[in-house]
C-alpha positions as CSV (number, residue, x, y, z in Angstrom):
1,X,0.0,0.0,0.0
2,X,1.3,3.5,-0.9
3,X,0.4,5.7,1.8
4,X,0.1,9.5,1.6
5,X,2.1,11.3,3.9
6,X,1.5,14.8,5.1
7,X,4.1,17.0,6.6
8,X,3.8,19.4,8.8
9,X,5.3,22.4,9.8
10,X,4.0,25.1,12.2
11,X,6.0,28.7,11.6
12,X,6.2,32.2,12.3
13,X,6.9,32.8,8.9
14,X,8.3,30.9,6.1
15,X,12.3,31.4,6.8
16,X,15.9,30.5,5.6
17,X,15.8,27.2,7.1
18,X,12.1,26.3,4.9
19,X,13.7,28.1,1.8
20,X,17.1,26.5,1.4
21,X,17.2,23.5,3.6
22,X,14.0,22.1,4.2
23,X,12.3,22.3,1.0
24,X,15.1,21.3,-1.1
25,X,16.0,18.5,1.1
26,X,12.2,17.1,0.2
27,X,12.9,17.6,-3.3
28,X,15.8,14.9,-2.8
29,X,13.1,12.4,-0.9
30,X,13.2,8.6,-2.5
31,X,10.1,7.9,-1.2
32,X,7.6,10.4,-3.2
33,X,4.0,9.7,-1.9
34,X,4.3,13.5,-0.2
35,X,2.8,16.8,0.3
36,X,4.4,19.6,2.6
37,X,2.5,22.0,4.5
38,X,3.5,24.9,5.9
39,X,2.1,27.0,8.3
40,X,3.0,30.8,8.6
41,X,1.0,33.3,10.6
42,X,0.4,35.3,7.0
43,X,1.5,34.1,3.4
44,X,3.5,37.0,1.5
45,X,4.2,37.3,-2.3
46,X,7.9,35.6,-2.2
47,X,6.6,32.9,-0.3
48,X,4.2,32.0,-3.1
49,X,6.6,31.8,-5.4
50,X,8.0,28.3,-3.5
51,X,4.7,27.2,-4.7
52,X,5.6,27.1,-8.6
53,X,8.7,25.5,-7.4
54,X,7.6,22.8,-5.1
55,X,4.7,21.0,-6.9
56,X,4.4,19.3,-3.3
57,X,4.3,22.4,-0.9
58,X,1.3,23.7,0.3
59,X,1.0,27.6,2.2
60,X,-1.9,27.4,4.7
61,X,-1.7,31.0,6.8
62,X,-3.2,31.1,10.0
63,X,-3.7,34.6,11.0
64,X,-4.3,35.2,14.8
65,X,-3.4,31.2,15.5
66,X,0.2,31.6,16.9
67,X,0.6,28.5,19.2
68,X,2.7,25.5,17.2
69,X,0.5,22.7,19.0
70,X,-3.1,24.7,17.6
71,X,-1.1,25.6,13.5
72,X,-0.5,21.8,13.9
73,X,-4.0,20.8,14.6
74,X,-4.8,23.4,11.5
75,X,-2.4,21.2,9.2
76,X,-3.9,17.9,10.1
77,X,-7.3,19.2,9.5
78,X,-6.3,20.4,6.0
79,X,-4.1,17.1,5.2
80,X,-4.6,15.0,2.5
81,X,-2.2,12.3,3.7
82,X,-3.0,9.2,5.5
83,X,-0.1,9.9,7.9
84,X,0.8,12.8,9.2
85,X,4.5,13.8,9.9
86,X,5.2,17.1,12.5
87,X,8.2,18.4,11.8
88,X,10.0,21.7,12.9
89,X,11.1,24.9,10.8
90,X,14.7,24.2,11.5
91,X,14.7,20.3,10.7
92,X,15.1,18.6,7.4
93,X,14.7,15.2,6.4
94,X,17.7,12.5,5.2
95,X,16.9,11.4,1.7
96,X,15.4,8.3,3.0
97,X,13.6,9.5,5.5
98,X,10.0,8.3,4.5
99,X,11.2,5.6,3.0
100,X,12.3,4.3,6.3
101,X,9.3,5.3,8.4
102,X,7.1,4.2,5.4
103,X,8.6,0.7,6.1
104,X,7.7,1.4,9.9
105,X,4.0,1.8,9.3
106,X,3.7,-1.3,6.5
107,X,5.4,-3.8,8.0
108,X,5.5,-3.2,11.6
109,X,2.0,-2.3,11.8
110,X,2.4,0.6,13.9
111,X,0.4,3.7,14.1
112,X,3.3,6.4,15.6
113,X,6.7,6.2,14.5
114,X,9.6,8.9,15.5
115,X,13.7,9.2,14.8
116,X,16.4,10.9,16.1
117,X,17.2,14.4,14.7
118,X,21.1,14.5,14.5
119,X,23.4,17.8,13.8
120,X,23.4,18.8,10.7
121,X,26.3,19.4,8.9
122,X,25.7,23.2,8.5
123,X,26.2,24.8,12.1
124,X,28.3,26.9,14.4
125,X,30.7,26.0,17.2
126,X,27.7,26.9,19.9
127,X,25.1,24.3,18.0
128,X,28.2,22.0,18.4
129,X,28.8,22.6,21.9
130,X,25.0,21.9,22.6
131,X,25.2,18.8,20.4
132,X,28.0,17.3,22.6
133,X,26.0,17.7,25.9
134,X,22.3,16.7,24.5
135,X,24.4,13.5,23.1
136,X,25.9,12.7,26.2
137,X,24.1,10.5,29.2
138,X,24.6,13.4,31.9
139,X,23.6,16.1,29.3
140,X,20.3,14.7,28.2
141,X,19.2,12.5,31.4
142,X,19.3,9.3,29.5
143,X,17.7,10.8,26.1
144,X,20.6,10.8,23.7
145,X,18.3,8.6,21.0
146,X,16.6,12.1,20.3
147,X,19.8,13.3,19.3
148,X,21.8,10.9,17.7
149,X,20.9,6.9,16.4
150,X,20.4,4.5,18.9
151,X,18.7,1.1,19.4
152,X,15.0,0.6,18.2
153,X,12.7,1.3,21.2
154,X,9.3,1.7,22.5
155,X,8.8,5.2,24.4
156,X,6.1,7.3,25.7
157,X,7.7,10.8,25.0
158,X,9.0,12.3,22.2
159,X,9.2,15.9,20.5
160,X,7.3,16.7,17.8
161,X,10.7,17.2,15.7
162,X,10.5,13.9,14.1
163,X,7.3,12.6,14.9
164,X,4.4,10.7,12.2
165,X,1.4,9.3,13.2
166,X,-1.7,7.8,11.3
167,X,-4.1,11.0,10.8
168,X,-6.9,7.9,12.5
169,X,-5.3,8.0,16.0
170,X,-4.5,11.5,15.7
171,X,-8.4,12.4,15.2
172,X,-8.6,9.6,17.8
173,X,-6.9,11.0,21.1
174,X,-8.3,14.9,19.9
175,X,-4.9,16.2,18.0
176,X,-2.7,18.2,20.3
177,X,-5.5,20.4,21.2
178,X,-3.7,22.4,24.3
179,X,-1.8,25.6,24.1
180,X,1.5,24.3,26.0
181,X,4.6,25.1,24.1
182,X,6.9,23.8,24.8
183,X,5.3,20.4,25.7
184,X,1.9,19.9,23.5
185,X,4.1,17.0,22.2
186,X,4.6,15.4,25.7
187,X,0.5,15.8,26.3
188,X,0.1,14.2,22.7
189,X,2.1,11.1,23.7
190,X,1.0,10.7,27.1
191,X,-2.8,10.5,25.4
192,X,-1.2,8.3,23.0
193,X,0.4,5.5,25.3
194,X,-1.9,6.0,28.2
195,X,-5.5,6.8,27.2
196,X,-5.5,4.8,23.6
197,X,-2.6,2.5,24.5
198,X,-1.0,3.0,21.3
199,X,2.9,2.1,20.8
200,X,5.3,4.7,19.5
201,X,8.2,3.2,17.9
202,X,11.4,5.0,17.7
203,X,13.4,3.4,14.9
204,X,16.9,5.0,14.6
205,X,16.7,4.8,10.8
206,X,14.2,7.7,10.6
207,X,16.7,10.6,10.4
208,X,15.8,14.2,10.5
209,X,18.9,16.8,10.8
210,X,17.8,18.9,13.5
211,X,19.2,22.5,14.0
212,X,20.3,22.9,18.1
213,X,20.4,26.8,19.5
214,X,22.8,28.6,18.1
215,X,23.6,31.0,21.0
216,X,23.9,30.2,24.4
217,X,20.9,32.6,25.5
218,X,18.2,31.1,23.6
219,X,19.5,27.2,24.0
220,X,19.3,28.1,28.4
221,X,16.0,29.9,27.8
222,X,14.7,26.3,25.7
223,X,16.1,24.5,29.0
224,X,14.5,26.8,31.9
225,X,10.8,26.1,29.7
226,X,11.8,22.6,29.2
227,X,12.2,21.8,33.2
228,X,9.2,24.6,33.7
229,X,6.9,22.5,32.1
230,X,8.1,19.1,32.7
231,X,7.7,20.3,36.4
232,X,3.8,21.4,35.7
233,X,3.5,18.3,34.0
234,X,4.2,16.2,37.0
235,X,2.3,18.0,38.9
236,X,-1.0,16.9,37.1
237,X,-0.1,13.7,36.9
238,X,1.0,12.8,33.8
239,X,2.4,9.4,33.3
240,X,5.1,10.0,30.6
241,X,6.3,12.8,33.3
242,X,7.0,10.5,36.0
243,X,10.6,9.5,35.8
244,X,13.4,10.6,38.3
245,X,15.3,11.5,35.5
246,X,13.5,14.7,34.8
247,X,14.0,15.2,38.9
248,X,17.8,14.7,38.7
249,X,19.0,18.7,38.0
250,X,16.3,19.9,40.8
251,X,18.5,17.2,43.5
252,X,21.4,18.5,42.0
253,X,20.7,22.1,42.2
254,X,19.8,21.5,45.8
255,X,23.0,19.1,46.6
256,X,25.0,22.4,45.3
257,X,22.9,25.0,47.3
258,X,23.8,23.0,50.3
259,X,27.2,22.5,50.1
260,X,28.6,25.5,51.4
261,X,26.1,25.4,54.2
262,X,27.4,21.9,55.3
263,X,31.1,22.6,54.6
264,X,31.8,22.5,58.8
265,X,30.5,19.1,58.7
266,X,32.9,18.6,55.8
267,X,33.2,14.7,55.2
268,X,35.1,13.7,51.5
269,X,32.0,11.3,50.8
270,X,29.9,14.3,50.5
271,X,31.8,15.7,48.0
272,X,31.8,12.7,45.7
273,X,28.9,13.6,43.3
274,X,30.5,17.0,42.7
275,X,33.9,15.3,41.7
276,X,31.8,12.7,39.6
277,X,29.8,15.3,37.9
278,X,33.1,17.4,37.3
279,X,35.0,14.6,35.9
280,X,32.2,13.5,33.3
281,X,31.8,17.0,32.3
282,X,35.4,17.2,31.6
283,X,35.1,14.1,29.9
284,X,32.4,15.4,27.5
285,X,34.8,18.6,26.7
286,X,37.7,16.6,26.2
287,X,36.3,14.4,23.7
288,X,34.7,17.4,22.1
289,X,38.1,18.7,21.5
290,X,39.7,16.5,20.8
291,X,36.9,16.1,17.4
292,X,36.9,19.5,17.1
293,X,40.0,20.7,17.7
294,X,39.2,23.9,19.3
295,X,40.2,24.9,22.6
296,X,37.2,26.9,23.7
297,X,35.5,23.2,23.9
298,X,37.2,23.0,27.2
299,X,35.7,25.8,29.1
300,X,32.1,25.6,27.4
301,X,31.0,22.6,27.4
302,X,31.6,22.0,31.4
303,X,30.1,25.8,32.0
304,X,27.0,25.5,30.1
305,X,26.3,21.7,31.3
306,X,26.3,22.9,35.0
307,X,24.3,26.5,34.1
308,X,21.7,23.9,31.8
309,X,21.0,21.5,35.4
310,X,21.4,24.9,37.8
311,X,18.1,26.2,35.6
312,X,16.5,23.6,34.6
313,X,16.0,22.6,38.1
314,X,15.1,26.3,39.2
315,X,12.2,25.7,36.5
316,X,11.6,22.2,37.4
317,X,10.9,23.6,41.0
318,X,8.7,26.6,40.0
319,X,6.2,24.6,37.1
320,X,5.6,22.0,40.0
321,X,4.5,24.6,42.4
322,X,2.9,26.6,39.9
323,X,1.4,23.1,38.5
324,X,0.0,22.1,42.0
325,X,-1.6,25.6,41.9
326,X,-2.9,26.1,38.7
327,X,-3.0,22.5,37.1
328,X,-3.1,22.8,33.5
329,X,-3.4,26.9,33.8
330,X,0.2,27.6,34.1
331,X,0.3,30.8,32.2
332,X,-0.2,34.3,33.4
């Protein structure tokens, strides 16, 4: 069976990463069964031009609809496809990307694939530095599959950067219907797994390239509403949000708060973590430079690994108070 895929792609406004990677990266797709759709708040006269050039690209504007979980319910209500795929503005797909996940969905019988989205090959030293802590086991909490290939798995939680599902379940568990972001994905899969009991296969073959941050600001501002909202999201009870990995930076962060407080009781043991933590993040930079060969690996990579835990768990901490408060209100 030839399925119909759609893909999906919520956006401000149709950019440099839709115009000269995205697009043409689609162009190069083996599997051709397609259609594209992209989702801008307003359509202007140089995007329409893409049109003409992509036979498979389709413009829906939104207007007043800003939130990427509600332009991605929009796309799946306008999608021809049988599955859809949501992507974001700064990934693009491997040349066998559907072909892959195609292969998922007809032989496997499954109804939600995902894949890892790796570096791309196009990026700056900070996307690198991120890269080598969101690949590492200490950098991601045990979620390095997002970022780089890894052994085919079930899981109950993935982002929406690499994520197809058949448009039946979708309609099924409501779409993403919320107005979290980040985290509509998270309250998709935890409908998925939990409410319609639904597998998600991750299948390291289906490879998107996946633009990280490319300033230091903006990747610790991703991270402080990551740990914001997977704090809230514990706080409700969602299933896919109960993992002590997610509450590892908040015991950190207060392990390091209390250190100088306890430093009369001083007992070596005590310091162990902090020696294990520093010798792993040295680790990371060491390898890093020794790929890279740039010195400034060294100093980053340790520095922006402890300032990514140190505000992650501040936010952890205030979206499960604010959760317990508000429950699924957490804005304003």
């Amino acid at each position: 069976m030839k399925l119909l895929y759609s893909i999906i792609i919520p956006v401000k406004e149709v950019n440099d990463y839709i115009r000269y990677e995205n697009l043409p990266a689609f162009e190069k797709q083996i599997y051709k069964n397609f259609e594209v759709l992209v989702l801008p708040n307003n359509i202007r006269e140089k995007d329409k031009e893409l049109l003409t050039k992509y036979p498979f690209l389709r413009i829906i504007p939104t207007g007043s609809v800003t939130r990427p979980a509600l332009k991605r319910d929009i796309g799946a209500k306008n999608a021809k496809g049988e599955v859809l795929a949501f992507i974001d503005d700064d990934a693009y797909p491997k040349s066998d990307w559907l072909k892959h996940a195609n292969s998922q969905f007809i032989h496997e019988n499954i109804s939600c694939v995902c894949g890892p989205g790796i570096l791309p090959k196009n990026t700056n030293v900070w996307e690198k530095i991120f890269n080598e802590i969101l690949v590492s086991p200490i950098g991601s909490g045990g979620y390095g599959y997002r970022f780089t290939p890894q052994k085919t798995r079930s899981v109950d939680d993935y982002p929406s950067m690499n994520f197809l599902i058949t448009k039946k379940l979708f309609a099924r568990v409501g779409g993403f219907n919320n107005n979290f972001w980040p985290g509509e994905d998270s309250k998709l899969c935890n409908d998925i797994v939990y409410k319609e009991h639904e597998k998600i296969l991750y299948s390291p073959n289906v490879v998107m390239y996946h633009h990280r941050r490319n300033s230091l600001l903006p990747y610790l501002h991703q991270h402080m509403q990551y740990g914001y909202h997977r704090g809230a999201f514990i706080a409700v009870g969602d299933k896919n949000s109960q993992k002590i990995n997610y509450f590892l930076p908040l015991f950190f962060l207060l392990y390091c708060l209390s250190l100088p407080v306890l430093i009369p009781f001083f007992t070596p043991l005590y310091f162990a973590p902090l020696i294990a933590y520093l010798f792993l993040s040295v680790a990371i930079a060491v390898k890093a430079f020794l790929k890279y060969k740039n010195v400034f690996y060294i100093v980053a990579i340790p520095s922006v690994l402890f300032l990514t835990h140190m505000l992650y768990g501040i936010s952890f901490l205030k979206g499960l108070v604010v959760g317990s408060i508000k429950k699924d209100k957490i804005y304003g």
